[in-house]
N, C-alpha and C positions, 0 to 999 in steps of 0.2 A: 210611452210609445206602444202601440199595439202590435200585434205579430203582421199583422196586413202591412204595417206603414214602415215595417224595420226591412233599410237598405241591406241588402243581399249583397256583399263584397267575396267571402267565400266561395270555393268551388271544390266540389266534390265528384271524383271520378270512379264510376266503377267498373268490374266486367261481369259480365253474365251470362249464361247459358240460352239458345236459342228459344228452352221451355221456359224458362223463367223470363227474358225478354217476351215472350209471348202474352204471361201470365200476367205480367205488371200493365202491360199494354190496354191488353182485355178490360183490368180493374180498373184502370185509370177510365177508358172510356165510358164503362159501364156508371161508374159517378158523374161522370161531366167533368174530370177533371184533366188537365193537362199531364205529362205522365212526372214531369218535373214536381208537380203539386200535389200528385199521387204520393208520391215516395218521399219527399218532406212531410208532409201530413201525416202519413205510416211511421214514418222513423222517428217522426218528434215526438210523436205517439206512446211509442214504443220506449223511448229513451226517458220521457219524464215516467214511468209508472217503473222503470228499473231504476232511475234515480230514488225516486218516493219508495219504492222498497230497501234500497241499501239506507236509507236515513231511519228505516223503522224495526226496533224487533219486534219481534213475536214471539209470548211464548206462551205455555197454558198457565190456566191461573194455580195452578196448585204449584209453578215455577217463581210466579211473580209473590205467590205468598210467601214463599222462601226465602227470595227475594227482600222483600222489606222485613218479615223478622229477622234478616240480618244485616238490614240497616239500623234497625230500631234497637238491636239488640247492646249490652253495654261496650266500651271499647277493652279491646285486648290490648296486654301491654306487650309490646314486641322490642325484647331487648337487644335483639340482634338487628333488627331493624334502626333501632334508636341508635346504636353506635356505629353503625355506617352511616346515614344520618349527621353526624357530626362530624364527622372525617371530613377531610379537602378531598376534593373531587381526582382522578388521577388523571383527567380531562383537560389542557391547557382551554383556560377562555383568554379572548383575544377581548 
């Protein structure tokens, strides 16, 4: 289904300041858009490029090299690990 053809059931209300109602206004016409279409467009905008950022890191490559040499590196034996590890949980599962 494409974004054009997806039924709009939601409703989103906000408030805003006379310059900002001004400012949205302005933009919306200055595109041809309606001010509703404006501010979905912006905000959808807005929200997938901060989604697509929270699902990516970043770091420099002298991080990422660090990184996998110690992926790649042999495993350590973690005894204290391994014996909690084996314990029952002090967690009831249902």
């Amino acid at each position: 289904m494409s974004k054009a053809s997806e039924e709009r059931t939601g409703r989103i209300n906000l408030r805003v300041s006379e310059r900002q109602e001004r400012l949205l206004r302005a933009a919306a016409d200055l595109t041809g858009e309606t001010l509703t279409g404006f501010l979905l467009a912006a905000g959808t905008e807005r929200a997938e490029e901060v989604m697509a950022r929270a699902q990516r890191i970043e770091v420099s490559s002298e991080a990422f090299e660090r990184f996998v040499a110690a992926i790649d590196a042999p495993v350590e034996d973690m005894k204290t690990l391994r014996r909690y590890a084996k314990k029952r949980s002090p967690i009831p599962t249902q």
